[in-house]
Backbone bond lengths (Angstrom), bond angles and torsions (degrees), N, CA, C in turn:
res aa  C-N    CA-C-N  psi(-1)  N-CA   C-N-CA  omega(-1)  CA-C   N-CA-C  phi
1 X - - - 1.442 - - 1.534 109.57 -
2 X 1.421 121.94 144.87 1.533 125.88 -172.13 1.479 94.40 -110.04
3 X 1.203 99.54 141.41 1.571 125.17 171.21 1.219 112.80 -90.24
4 X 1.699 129.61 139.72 1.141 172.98 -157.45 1.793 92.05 -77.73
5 X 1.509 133.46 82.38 1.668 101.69 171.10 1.844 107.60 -101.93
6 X 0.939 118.12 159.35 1.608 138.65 150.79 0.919 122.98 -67.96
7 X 1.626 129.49 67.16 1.625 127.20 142.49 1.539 106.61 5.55
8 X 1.690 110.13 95.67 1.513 108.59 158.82 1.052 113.30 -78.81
9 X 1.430 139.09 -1.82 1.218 95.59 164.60 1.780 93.70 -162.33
10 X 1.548 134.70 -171.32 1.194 126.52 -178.98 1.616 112.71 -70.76
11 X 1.195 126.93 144.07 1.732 127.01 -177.83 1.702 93.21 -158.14
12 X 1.586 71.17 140.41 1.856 94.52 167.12 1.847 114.34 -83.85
13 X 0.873 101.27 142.61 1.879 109.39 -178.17 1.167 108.79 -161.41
14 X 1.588 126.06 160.13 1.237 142.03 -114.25 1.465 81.38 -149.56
15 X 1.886 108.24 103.37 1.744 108.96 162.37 1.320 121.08 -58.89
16 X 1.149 102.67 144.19 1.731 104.73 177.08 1.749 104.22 -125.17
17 X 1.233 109.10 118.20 1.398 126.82 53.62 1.826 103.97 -128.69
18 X 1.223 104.96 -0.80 1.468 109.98 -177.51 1.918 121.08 -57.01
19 X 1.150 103.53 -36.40 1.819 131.46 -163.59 1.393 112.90 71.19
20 X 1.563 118.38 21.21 1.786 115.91 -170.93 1.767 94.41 -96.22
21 X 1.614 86.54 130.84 1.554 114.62 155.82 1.547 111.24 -19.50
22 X 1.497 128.83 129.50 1.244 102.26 168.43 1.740 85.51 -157.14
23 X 1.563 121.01 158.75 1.362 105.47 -164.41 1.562 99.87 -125.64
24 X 1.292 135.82 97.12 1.267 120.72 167.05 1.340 140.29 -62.63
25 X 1.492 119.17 138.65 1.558 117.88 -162.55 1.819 99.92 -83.33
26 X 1.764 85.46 151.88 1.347 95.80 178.38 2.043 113.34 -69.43
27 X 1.402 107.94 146.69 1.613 117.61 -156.56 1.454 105.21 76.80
28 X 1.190 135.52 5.32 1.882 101.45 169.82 1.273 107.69 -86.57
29 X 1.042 98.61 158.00 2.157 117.90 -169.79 1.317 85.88 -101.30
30 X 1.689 97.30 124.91 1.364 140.12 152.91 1.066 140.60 -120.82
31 X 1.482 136.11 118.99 1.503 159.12 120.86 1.001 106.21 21.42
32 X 1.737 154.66 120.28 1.622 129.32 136.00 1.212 114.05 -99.78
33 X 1.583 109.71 109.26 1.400 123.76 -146.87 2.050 109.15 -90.29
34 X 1.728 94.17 -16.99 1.583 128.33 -174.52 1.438 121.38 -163.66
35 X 0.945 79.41 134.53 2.512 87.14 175.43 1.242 92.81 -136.25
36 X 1.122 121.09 88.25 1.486 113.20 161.32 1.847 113.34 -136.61
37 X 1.181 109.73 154.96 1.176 104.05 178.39 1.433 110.54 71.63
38 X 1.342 130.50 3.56 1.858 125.11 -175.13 1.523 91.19 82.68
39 X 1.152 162.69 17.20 1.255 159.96 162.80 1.828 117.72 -123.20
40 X 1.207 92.00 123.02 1.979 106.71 179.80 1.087 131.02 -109.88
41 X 1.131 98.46 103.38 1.885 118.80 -171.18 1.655 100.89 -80.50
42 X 1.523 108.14 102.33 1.814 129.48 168.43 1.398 116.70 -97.97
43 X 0.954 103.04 135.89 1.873 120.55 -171.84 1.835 89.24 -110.63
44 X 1.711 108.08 131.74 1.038 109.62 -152.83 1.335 75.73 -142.64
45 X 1.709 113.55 173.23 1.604 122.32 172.96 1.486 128.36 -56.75
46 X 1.782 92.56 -14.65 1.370 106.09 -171.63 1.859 112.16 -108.16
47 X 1.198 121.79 -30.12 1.387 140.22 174.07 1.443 109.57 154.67
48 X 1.361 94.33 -156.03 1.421 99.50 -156.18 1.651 103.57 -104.66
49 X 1.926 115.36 140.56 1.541 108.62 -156.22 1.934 82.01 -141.41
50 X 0.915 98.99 166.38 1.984 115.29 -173.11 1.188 85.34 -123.41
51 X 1.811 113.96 146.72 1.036 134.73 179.20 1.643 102.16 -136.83
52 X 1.245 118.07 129.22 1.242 125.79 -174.10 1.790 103.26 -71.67
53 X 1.665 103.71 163.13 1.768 104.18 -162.02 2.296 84.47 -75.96
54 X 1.481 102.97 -36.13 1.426 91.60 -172.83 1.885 121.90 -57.06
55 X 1.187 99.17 -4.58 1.701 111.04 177.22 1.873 112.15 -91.66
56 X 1.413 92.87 -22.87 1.640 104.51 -163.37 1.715 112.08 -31.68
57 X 1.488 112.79 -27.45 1.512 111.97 -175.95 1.565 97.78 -59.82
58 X 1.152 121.66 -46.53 1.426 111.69 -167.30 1.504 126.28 -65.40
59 X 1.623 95.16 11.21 1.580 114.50 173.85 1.531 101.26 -107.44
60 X 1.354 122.58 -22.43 1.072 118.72 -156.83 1.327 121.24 89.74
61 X 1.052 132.03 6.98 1.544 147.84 171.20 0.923 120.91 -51.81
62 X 1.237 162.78 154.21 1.473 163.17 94.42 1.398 135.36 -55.71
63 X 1.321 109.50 76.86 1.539 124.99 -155.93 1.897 106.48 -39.59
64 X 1.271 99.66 -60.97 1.582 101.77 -163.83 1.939 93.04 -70.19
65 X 1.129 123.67 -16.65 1.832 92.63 165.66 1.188 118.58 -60.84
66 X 1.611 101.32 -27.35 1.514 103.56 -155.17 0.876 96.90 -87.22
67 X 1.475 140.59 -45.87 1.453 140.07 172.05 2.114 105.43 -34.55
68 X 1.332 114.53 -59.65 1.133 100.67 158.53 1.495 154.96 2.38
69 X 1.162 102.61 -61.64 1.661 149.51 158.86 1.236 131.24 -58.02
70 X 1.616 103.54 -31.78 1.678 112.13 -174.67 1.498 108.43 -70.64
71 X 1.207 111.93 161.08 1.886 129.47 -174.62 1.173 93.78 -85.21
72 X 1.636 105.23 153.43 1.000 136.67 -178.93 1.334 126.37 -127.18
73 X 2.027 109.16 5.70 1.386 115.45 -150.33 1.636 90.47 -98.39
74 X 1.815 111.77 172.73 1.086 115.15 -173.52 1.749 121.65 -109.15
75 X 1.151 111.86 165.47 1.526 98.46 -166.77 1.703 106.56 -118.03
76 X 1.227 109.80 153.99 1.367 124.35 -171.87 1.618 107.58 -77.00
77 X 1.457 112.76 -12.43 1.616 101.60 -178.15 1.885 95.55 -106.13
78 X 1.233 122.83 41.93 1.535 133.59 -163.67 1.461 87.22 -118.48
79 X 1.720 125.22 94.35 1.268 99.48 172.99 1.677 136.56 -67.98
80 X 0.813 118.92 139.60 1.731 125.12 177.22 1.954 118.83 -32.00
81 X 1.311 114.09 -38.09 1.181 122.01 -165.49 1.700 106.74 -85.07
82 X 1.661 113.72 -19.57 1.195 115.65 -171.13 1.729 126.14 -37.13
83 X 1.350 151.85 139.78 1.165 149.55 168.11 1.611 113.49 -40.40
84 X 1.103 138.24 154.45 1.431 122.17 163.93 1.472 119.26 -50.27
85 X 1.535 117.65 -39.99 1.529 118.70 175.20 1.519 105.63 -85.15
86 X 1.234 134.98 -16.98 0.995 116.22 168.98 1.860 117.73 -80.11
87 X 1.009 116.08 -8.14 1.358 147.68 146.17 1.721 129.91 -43.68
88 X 1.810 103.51 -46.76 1.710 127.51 -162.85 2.015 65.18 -85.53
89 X 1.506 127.87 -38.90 1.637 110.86 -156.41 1.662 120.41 -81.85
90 X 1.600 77.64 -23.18 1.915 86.96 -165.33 2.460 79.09 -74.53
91 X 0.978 117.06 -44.06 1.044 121.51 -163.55 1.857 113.48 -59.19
92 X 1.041 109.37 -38.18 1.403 122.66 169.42 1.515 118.06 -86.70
93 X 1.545 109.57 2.76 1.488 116.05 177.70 1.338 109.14 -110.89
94 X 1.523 119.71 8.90 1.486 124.38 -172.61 1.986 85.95 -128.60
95 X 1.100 108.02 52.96 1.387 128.75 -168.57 1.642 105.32 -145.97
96 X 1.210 118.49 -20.29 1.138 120.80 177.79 1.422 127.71 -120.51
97 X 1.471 119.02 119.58 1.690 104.96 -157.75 1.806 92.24 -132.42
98 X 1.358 93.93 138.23 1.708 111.54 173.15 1.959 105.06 -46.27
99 X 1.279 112.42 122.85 1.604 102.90 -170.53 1.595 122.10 -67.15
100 X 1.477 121.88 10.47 1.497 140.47 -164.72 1.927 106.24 -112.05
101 X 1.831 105.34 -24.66 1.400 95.96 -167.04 1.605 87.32 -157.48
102 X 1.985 97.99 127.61 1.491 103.81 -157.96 1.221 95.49 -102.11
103 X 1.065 117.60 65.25 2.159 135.00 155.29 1.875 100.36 -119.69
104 X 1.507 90.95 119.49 1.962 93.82 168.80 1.531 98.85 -50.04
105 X 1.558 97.77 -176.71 1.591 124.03 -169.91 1.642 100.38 -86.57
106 X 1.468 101.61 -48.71 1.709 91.82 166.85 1.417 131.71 -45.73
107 X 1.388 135.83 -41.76 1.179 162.01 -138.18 1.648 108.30 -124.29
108 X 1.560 107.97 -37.06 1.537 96.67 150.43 1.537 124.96 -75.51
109 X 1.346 119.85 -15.29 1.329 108.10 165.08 1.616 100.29 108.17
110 X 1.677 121.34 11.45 1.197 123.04 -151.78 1.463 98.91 -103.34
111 X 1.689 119.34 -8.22 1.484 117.28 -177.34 1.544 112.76 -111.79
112 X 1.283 106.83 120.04 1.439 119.34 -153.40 1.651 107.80 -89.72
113 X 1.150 84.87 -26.94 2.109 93.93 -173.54 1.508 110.07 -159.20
114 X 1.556 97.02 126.15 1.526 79.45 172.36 1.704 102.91 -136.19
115 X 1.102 132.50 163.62 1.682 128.07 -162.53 1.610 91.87 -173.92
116 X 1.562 87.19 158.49 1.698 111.83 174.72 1.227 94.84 -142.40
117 X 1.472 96.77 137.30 1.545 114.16 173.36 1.657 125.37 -136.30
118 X 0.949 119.36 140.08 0.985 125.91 169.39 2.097 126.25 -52.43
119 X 1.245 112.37 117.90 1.446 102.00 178.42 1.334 123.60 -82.64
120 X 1.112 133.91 171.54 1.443 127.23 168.98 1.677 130.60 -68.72
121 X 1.645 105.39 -8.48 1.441 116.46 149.45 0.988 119.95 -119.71
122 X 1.418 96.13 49.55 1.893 115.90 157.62 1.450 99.49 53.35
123 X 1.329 135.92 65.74 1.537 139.77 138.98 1.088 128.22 -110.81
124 X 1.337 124.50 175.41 1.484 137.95 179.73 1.452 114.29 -66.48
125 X 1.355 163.24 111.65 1.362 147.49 142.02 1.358 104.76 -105.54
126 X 1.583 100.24 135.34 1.876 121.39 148.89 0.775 120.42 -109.17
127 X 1.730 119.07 118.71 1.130 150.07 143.47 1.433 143.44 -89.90
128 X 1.812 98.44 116.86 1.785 96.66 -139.77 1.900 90.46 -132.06
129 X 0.996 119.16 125.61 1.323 105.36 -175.58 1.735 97.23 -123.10
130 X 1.352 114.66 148.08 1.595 131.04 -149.95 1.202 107.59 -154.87
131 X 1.392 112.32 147.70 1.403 118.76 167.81 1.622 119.78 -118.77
132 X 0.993 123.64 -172.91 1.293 141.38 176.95 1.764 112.48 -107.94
133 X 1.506 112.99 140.41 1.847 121.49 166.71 1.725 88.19 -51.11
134 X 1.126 118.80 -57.44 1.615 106.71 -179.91 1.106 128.88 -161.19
135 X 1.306 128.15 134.02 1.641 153.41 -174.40 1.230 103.28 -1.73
136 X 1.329 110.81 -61.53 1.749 115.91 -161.33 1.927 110.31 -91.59
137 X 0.924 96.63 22.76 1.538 109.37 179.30 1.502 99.88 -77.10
138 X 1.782 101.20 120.63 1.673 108.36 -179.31 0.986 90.79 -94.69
139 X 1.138 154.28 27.38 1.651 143.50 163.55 1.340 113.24 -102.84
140 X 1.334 128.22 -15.49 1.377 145.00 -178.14 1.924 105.05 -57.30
141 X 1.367 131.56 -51.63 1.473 115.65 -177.28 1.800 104.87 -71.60
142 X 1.497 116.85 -3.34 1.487 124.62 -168.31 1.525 104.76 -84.69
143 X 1.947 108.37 -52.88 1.042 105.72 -175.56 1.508 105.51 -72.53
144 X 1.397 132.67 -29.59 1.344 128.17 -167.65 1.507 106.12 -64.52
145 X 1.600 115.89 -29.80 1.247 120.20 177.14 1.600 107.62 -47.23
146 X 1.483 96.87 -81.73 1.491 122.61 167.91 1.186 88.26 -11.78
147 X 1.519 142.04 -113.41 1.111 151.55 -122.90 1.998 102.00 -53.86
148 X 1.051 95.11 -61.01 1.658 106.03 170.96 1.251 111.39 -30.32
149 X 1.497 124.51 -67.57 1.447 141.22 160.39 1.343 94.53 -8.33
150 X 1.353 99.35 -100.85 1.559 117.03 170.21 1.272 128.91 17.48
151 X 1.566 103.12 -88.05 1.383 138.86 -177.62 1.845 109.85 -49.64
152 X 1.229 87.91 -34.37 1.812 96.60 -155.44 1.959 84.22 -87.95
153 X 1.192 140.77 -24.18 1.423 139.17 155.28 1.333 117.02 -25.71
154 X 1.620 117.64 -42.92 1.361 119.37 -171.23 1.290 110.53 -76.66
155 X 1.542 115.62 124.02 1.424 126.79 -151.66 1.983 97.80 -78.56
156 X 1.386 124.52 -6.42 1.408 116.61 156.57 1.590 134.90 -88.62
157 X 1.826 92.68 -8.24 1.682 93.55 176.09 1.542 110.29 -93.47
158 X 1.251 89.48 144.26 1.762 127.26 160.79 1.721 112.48 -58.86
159 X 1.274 103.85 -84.02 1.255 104.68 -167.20 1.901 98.06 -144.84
160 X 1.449 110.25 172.45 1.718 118.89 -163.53 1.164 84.04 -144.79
161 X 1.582 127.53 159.71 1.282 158.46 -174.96 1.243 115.46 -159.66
162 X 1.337 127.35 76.79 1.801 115.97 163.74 1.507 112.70 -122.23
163 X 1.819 70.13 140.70 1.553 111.31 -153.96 1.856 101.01 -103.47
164 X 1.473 111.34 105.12 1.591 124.64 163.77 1.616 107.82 -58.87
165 X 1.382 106.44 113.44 1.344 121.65 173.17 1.623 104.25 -124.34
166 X 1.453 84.25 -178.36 2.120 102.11 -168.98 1.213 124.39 -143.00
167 X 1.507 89.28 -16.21 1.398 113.29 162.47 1.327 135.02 -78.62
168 X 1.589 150.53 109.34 1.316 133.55 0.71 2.068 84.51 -68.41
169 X 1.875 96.95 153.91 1.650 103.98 170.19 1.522 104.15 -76.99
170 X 1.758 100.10 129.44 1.209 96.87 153.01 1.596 152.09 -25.25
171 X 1.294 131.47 126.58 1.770 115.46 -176.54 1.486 94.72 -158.92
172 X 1.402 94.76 139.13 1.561 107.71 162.43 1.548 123.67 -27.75
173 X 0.941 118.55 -15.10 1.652 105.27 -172.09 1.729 102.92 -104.33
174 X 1.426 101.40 14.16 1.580 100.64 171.69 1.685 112.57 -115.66
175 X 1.315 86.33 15.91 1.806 89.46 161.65 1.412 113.62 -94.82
176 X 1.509 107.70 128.35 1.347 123.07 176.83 1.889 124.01 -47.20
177 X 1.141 114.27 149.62 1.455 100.19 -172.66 1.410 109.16 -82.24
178 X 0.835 121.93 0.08 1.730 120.79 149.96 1.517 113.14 -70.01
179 X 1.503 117.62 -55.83 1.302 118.53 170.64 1.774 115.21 -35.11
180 X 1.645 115.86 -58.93 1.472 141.18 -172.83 1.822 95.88 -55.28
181 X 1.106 100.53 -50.62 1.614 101.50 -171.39 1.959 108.63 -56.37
182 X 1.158 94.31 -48.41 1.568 92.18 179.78 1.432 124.55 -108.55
183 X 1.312 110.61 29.24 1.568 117.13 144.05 1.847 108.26 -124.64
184 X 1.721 106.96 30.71 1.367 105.61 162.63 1.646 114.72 65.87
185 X 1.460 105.58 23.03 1.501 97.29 -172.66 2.002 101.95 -86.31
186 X 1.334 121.93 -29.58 0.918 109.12 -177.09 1.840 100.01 -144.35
């Protein structure tokens, strides 16, 4: 059963399924419908809105317990050959989960490529190209954000680039069996 919280205070959050700006007033009662990834999906009188982990006080949260708490386990769609930093990326990209379905982006099967490269003034770039469960998903430039966020954390990268593709279409059978396990598929 979900508990009833009190918005302490006013915060901006991200409608879902639309991705439009929308700002909730301080005292409205909210739902936490998801915490995953540092991001909190609240079911409100009006629908459902994402609240970034940097807002979390206005839930009453305590980010770094919760950080505490976060997984550390590894995923089956993580290929084996990856670099160690290309590794610190796939790892900080299973950190970010679509706010509608509580499997990361790694583990749904939604990140198609991911690489580090070297620049021509010798820096770090990640380049990670991803898709969406589906095309018309307004949350898709949000999560791509997210992921960027992410990426750019790792105290050896330079700069991140992810690139929304469509190419091969997404499908269930590219969720990882970690993913399958905890949305009960098998």
């Amino acid at each position: 059963m979900h508990t009833s919280i009190e918005l302490k205070r006013q915060v901006d959050a991200i409608q879902i399924p639309s991705g439009d700006m929308v700002t909730l007033p301080e005292g409205l009662k909210v739902i936490i419908t998801q915490s995953l990834g540092g991001t909190y999906t609240v079911a409100t009188d009006f629908g459902l809105a994402r609240i970034n982990s940097r807002d979390a006080d206005a839930l009453g949260i305590d980010t770094a317990a919760e950080a505490k708490k976060a997984e550390a386990d590894s995923s089956s769609n993580v290929p084996g050959e990856a670099s160690d930093l290309e590794m610190e990326v796939w790892s900080q990209l299973r950190n970010v989960y679509d706010p509608e379905i509580p499997v990361n982006i790694v583990d749904l099967g939604l990140v198609y490529d991911c690489r580090v490269e070297d620049t021509e003034d010798g820096k770090k770039r990640a380049l990670v190209k991803m898709t969406l469960t589906a095309p018309g998903c307004g949350m898709g430039p949000t999560i791509a954000a997210d992921a960027q966020s992410r990426i750019m954390t790792i105290e050896d990268m330079d700069d991140a680039a992810v690139e929304l593709v469509w190419d091969p279409p997404w499908n269930q059978g590219m969720i990882s069996v970690e993913g399958k396990m905890k949305l009960g598929m098998i």
